[in-house]
C-alpha positions as CSV (number, residue, x, y, z in Angstrom):
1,X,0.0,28.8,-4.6
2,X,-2.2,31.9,-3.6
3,X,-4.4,31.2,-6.6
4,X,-6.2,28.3,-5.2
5,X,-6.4,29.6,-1.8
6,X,-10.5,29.9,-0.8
7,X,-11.5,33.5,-1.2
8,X,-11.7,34.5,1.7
9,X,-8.8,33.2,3.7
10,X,-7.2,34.8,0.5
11,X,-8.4,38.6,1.0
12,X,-7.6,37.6,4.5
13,X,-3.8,37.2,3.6
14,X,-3.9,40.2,1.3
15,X,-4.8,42.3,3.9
16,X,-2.7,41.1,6.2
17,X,0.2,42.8,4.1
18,X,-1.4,45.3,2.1
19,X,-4.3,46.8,4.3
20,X,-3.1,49.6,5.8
21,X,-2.6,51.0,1.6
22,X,-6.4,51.1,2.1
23,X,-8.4,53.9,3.4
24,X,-9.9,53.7,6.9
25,X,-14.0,53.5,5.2
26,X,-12.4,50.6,3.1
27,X,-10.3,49.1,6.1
28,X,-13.3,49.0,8.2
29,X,-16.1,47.8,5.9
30,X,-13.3,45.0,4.3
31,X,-12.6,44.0,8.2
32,X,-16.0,43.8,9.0
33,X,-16.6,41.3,5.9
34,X,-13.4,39.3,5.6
35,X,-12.7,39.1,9.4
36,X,-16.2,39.6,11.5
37,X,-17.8,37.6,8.9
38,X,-20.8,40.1,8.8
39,X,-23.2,39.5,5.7
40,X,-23.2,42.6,3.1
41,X,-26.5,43.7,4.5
42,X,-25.7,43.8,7.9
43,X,-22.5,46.2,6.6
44,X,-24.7,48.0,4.9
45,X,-27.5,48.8,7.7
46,X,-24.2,49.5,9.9
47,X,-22.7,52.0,7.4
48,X,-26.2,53.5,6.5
49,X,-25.5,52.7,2.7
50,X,-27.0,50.3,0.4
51,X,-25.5,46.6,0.1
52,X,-24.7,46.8,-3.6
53,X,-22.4,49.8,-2.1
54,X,-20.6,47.6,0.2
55,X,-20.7,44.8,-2.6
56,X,-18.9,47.1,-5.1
57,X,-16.5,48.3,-1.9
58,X,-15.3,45.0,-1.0
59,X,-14.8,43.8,-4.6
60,X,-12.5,47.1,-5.2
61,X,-10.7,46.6,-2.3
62,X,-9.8,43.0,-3.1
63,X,-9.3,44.3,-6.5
64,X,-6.9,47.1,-5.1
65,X,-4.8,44.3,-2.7
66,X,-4.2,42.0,-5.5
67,X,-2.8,44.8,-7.7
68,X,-0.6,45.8,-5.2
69,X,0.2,41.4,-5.1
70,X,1.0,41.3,-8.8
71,X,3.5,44.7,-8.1
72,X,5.5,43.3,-4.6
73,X,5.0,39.7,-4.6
74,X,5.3,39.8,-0.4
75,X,2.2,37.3,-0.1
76,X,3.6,34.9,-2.2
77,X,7.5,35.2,-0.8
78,X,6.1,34.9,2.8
79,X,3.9,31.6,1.6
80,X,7.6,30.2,-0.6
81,X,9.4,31.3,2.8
82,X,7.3,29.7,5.5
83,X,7.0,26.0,3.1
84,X,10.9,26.4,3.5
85,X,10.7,26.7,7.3
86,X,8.0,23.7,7.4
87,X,10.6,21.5,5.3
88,X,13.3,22.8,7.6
89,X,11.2,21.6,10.7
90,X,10.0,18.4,9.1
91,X,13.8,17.6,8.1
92,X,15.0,18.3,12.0
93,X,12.3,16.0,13.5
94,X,12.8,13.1,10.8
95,X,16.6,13.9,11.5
96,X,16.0,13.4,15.6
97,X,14.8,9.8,14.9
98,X,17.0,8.4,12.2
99,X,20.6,10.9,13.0
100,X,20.6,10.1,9.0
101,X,23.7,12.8,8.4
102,X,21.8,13.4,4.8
103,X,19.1,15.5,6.3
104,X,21.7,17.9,7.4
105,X,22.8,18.5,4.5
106,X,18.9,19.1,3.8
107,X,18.2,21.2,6.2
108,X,21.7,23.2,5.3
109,X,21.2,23.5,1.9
110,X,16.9,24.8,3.1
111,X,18.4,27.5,5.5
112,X,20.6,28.6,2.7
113,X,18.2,29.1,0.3
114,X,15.8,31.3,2.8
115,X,18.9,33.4,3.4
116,X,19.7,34.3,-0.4
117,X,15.9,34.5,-0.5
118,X,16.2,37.2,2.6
């Protein structure tokens, strides 16, 4: 699931749980790439350093997030957890136009799986 995510979207995720593990020079510089969309070089003229500094910064970083990934999982149970809610929601609007009692029991048997997962 998080393995064929695009790259970026990917560290975007990462960071999203993980970021604040990072220090505030990696925070900003990562931010600045991943979620300004600035180009190494314009990091780099910004930071006064050179852009194979940022390069090897950003790669750590990502390096560093996914690491901390493969320890907590927390990416990957958020992504199981919110496909569960999706199904839930999918189930409750089929169930609105057909009252089929058997996506109930769908829905039911979703909801108790998120809660063991919880």
């Amino acid at each position: 699931m998080i393995s064929n995510m695009e790259p970026k979207v990917k560290q975007a995720y990462l960071y999203d749980f993980y970021g604040e593990l990072l220090n505030a020079h990696q925070r900003k510089i990562f931010e600045d790439f991943v979620f300004n969309d600035l180009s190494l070089g314009e990091i780099a003229q910004e930071q006064e350093i050179s852009r194979q500094a940022v390069h090897d910064l950003v790669r750590r970083a990502t390096k560093k997030l996914e690491e901390y990934e493969q320890k907590l999982h927390l990416l990957e149970r958020f992504l199981r957890l919110r496909e569960k809610a999706v199904c839930i929601q999918q189930r409750a609007a089929d169930y609105e136009q057909s009252q089929e009692p058997q996506l109930l029991a769908e829905i039911q048997e979703i909801s108790e799986e998120i809660i063991k997962e919880l």
